[in-house]
Structure formats: structure tokens, C-alpha cells
C-alpha positions in Angstrom: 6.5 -2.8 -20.5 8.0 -0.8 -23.1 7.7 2.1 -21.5 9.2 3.3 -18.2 6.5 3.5 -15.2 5.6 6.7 -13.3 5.7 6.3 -9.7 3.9 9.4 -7.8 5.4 8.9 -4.4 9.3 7.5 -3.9 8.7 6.3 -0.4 8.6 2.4 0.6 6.2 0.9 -1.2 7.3 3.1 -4.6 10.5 2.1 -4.4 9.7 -1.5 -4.1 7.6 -1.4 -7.0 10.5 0.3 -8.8 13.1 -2.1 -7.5 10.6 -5.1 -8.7 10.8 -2.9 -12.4 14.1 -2.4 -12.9 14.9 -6.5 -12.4 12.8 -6.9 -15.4 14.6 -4.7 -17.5 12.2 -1.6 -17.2 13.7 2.0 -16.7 11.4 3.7 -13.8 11.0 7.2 -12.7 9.8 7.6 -9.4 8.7 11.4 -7.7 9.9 13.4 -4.7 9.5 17.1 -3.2 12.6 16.2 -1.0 15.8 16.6 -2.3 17.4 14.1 -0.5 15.2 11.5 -1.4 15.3 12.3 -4.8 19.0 11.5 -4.2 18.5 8.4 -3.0 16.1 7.2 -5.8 18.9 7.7 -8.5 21.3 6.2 -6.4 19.0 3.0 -6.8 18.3 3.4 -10.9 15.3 5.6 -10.7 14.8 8.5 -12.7 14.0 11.1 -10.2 11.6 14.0 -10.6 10.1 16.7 -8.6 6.5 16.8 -8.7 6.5 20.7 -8.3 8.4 20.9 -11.9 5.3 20.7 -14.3 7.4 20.3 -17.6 9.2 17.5 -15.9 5.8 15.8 -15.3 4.2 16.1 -18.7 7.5 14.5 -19.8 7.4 11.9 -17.5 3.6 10.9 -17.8 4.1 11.5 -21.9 6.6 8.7 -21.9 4.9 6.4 -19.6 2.4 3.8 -19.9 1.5 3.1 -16.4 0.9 5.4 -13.7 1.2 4.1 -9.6 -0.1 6.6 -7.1 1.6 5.5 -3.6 1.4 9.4 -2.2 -1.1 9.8 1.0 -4.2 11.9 0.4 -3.6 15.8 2.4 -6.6 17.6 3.7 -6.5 18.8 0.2 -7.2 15.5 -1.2 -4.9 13.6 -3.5 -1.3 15.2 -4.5 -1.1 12.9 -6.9 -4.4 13.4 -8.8 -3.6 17.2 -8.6 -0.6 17.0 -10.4 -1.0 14.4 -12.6 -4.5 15.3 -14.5 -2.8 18.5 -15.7 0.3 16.5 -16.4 -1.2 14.1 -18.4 -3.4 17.1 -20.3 -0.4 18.8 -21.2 1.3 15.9 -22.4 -1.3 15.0 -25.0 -0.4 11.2 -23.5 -2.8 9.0 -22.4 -1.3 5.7 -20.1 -3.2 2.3 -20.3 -2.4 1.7 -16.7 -3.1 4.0 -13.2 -3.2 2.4 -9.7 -4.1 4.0 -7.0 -3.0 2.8 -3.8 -5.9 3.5 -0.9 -6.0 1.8 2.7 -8.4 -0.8 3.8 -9.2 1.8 6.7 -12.1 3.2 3.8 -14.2 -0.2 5.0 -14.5 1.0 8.8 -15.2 -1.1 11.2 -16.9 -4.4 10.8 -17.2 -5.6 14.4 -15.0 -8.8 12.8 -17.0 -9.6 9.8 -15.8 -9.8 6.3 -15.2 -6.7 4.3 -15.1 -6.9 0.1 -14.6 -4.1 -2.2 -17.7 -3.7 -3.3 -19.2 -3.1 0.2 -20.2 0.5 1.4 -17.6 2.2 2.7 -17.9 3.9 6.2 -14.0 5.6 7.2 -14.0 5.9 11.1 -10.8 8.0 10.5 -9.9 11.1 9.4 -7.4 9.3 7.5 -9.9 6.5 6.3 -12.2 9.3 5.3 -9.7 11.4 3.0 -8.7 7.8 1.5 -12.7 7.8 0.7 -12.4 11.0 -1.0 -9.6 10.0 -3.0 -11.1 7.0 -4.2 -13.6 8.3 -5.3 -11.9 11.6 -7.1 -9.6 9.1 -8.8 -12.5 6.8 -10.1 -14.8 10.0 -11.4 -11.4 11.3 -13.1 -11.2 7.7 -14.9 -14.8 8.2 -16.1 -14.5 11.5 -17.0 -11.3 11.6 -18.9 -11.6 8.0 -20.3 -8.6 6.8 -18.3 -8.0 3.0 -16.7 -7.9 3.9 -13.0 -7.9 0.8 -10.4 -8.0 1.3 -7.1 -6.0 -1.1 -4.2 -6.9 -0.7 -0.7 -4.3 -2.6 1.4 -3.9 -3.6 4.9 -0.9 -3.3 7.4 2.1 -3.3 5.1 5.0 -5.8 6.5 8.4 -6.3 5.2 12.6 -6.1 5.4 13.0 -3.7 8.2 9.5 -2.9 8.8 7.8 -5.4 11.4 6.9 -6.4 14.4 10.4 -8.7 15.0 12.8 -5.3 14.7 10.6 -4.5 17.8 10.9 -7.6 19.5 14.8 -7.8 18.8 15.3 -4.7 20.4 12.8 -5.5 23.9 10.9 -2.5 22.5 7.5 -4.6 21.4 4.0 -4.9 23.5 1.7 -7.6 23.3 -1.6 -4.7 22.6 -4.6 -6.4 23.0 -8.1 -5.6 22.3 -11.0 -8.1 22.9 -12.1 -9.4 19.3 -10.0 -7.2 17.4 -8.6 -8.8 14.2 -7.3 -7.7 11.0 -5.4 -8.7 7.8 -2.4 -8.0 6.7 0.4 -8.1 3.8 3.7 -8.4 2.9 5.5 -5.4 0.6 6.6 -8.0 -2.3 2.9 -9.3 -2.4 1.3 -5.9 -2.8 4.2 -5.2 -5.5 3.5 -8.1 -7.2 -0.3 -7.9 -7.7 0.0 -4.3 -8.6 2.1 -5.9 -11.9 -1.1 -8.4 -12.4 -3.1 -5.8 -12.7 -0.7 -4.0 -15.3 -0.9 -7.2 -17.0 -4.8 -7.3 -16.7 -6.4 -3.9 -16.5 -10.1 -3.3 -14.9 -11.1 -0.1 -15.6 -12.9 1.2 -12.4 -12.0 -2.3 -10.4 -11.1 -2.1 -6.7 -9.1 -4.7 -5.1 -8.2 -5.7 -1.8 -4.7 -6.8 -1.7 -4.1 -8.8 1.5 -3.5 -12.0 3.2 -5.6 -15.1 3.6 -5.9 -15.1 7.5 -6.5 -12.0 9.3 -5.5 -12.5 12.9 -5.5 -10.4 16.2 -2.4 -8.5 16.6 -1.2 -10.1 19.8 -1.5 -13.6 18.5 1.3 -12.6 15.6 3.3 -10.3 18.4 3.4 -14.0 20.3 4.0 -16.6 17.7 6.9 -14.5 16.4 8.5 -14.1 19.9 8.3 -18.0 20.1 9.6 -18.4 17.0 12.6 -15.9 17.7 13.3 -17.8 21.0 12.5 -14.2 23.1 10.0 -13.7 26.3 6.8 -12.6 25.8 6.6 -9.1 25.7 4.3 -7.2 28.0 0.6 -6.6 27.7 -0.7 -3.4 27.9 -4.3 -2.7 26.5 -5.1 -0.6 23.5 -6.7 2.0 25.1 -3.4 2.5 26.9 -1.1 5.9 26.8 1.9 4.4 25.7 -0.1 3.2 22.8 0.8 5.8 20.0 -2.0 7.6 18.0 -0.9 6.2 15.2 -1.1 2.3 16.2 -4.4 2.7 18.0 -5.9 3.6 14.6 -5.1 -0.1 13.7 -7.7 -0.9 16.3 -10.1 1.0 15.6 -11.4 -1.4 13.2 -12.1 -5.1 13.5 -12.7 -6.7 10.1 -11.8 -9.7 7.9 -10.7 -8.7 4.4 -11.3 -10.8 1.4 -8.6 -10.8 -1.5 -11.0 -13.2 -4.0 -11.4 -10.6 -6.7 -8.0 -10.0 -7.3 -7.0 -14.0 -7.4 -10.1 -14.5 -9.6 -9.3 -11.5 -12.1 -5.9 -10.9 -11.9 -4.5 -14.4 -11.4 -3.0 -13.2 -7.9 -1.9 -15.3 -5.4 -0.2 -13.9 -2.1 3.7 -15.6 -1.8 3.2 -15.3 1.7 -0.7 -16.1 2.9 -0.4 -16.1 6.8 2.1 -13.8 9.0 3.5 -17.3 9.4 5.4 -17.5 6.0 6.1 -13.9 6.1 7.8 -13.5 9.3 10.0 -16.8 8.6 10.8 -15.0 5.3 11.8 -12.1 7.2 13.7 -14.3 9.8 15.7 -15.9 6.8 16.7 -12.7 5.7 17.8 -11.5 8.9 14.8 -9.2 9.1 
């Protein structure tokens, strides 16, 4: 890349991708309303930036060539979108590169079958359903305005310091089981590096799921990875249990199986880490 990318959205996945950027010798500037995290980004090698400062927008987009979108959708649909269209109309600059970043929770639920992008899609959450919405405002902006907008739904993201052994470590993990439930999911360096195949080959319009290759129920992976940590089982409680939080009962609210053959057939993708398996012994390597 010869120019720096735009990330809208500094949080964990951003700052992977611009972690991933800066080892290959890009500069990257990444957005936050917080000051704090704003802080921390330049501490890192980002360029930080504000997204309520409209100048500092139309610089950033005017001297980028690709755009990443990582922000959640509000009730108000997509921060990102509003921001960046009038950034990129003031700027005169048009990138060759925007990703979206959108949730497999758009497909619904599937009752275990297999989900592909260019099924309809049928949200069963509030979240799912502003996801939807954004999609679909990003992809009509694209055609409208002539830009290459791709869209990435993903899966439970895994990673350093985000998983299921953290839990375990600290006795704090339950075995949540719901009869037939399954899902995919995908480890934060995979989704970073096929956002960069896509930079590499652009689809205008192009959806991609960006996930594993075996989608499994939750308490199988809860249970291999306390076997493979040498721990007890933890406790089962059922989904539909209290002291199941809001947000991780959302997770089994669909049952699907996610297919990631578009984006190894068009992007040259191929997931580092396929199963849970290979992820959580990465994970365990590192210490978590």
C-alpha cells in the first residue's frame, strides 16, 4: 500500500488490522471519539483521529487508499457511513478499497443448516437487523457513488485475551448447552488477514463470510479446551438460564453452519487456524 489505511473504529479488531499494517511498513490511522483510546492508538504507531473533527476526516480519507469500517451500527445506522461519505465528498478522494465489517447474526437462524452469503438474510436480533441495514446502506452507497465497498460478516471473534480459556483459567467458565445449537467461529489474525486479500483483490459489491471450517456447539469447544488445559469440567447450566448474560444468549439464538468457499475461491484465503483446535493451542502457546 502506498498509502496509509483509514481504520473507522480503533477497538480490537482495528487495531489488529493496524498492528498487521504497520509490520509491513504501512503508516495507519485509526479513529476514536474517546480520548483515552485515542491515546492508546498513538502509543501503538497509529495516527489517531477523532471522527467528530470533519477536517481531520477529509484529510485522512484524502490520503488513504483503503477504508475498514470495524464501528457497530447505532439505532441510527452506521457511524461510519455517516461520517465517512461526507468525508470522502469533501476530500475530492476516492479510495480503491472499503470493507465493511458486518456480523454473521444478518443470516438468522438456520435450525443448523449451511448459511452462504448470497442467501436471504432474516436478523432475529435487533443487533442482526441494524447489521442488515448497514449492509445494505453501505452497498447502495458503493453503487451510487461508484465506490468498491465489500462487505465481511464474521462469526464469534477469538483471540490473545479474548476466549473461552481466560474463563476456564479463572473457574469462571460454564459448559451452556442448547440441544443442536452449533456455530462457527474465527480467530482475530484470520479475519485480519483475509481483510488484506481482499485489498489485494477487490470485488466490488462482494460479501464474504470470514470463518472457520468446522462450526461446532459451544460446549463441545468449552470441554475439549478444559481437557486440553488439564482443568475439571465446568458446570452445565442451560441457555435459557439467568446467569446466562443477554449478550451470550444472543450467540444461541441462531444455529447455522457458515460456509467461507467464496473468499478461499476469490480471494486466495485460507484460515491459519481452521478448527477451535489449532486456535486454542495457539492461544495456549502463547500463554493465552
Amino acid at each position: 500500500m502506498s498509502r496509509p489505511p483509514l481504520i473507522f473504529g480503533g477497538g480490537w479488531l482495528g487495531r489488529a488490522v493496524g498492528a498487521e499494517a504497520l509490520k509491513r511498513g504501512d503508516a495507519v490511522t485509526a479513529t476514536s471519539r474517546d480520548p483515552e483510546t485515542r491515546a492508546a492508538l498513538e502509543a501503538e504507531g497509529l495516527t489517531a483521529v477523532d471522527p467528530a473533527d470533519a477536517a481531520a476526516m477529509a484529510k485522512a480519507v484524502g490520503e488513504t487508499r483503503a477504508i475498514l469500517v470495524t464501528a457497530p451500527p447505532t439505532e441510527g445506522g452506521c457511524p461510519g457511513l455517516q461520517t465517512l461519505i461526507p468525508a470522502i465528498t469533501a476530500s475530492g478522494a476516492w479510495p480503491d478499497w472499503i470493507g465493511y465489517v458486518s456480523s454473521t447474526a444478518v443470516y438468522g437462524d438456520r435450525d443448523g443448516g449451511w448459511a452462504f452469503e448470497d442467501d436471504a438474510l432474516n436478523a432475529a436480533t435487533l443487533q442482526g437487523a441494524r447489521r442488515v441495514r448497514a449492509e445494505r446502506d453501505w452497498l447502495d452507497a458503493g453503487r451510487g457513488m461508484g465506490l468498491t465497498v465489500q462487505i465481511f460478516r464474521l462469526p464469534a471473534l477469538y483471540g490473545p485475551g479474548r476466549s473461552g480459556l481466560d474463563r476456564l483459567r479463572d473457574g469462571e467458565a460454564r459448559m451452556v448447552r442448547k440441544p443442536g445449537q452449533v456455530f462457527n467461529r474465527i480467530h482475530v489474525e484470520d479475519v485480519v488477514s483475509g481483510l488484506f486479500a481482499s485489498m489485494d483483490r477487490p470485488h466490488p459489491g462482494r460479501a464474504y463470510n470470514l470463518v472457520d471450517d468446522e462450526p461446532a456447539p459451544a460446549h463441545v469447544v468449552t470441554a475439549w479446551s478444559a481437557r486440553r488445559l488439564g482443568l475439571p469440567q465446568p458446570p452445565e447450566v442451560d441457555w435459557t438460564d439467568p446467569s446466562v448474560s443477554d449478550g451470550m444468549r444472543r450467540f444461541y439464538l441462531d444455529s447455522k453452519r457458515l460456509s467461507n468457499a467464496r473468499a478461499k475461491a476469490e480471494l486466495g484465503w485460507r484460515p491459519k487456524y481452521p478448527s477451535y483446535r489449532e486456535g486454542i493451542e495457539a492461544l495456549i502457546a502463547a500463554d493465552f
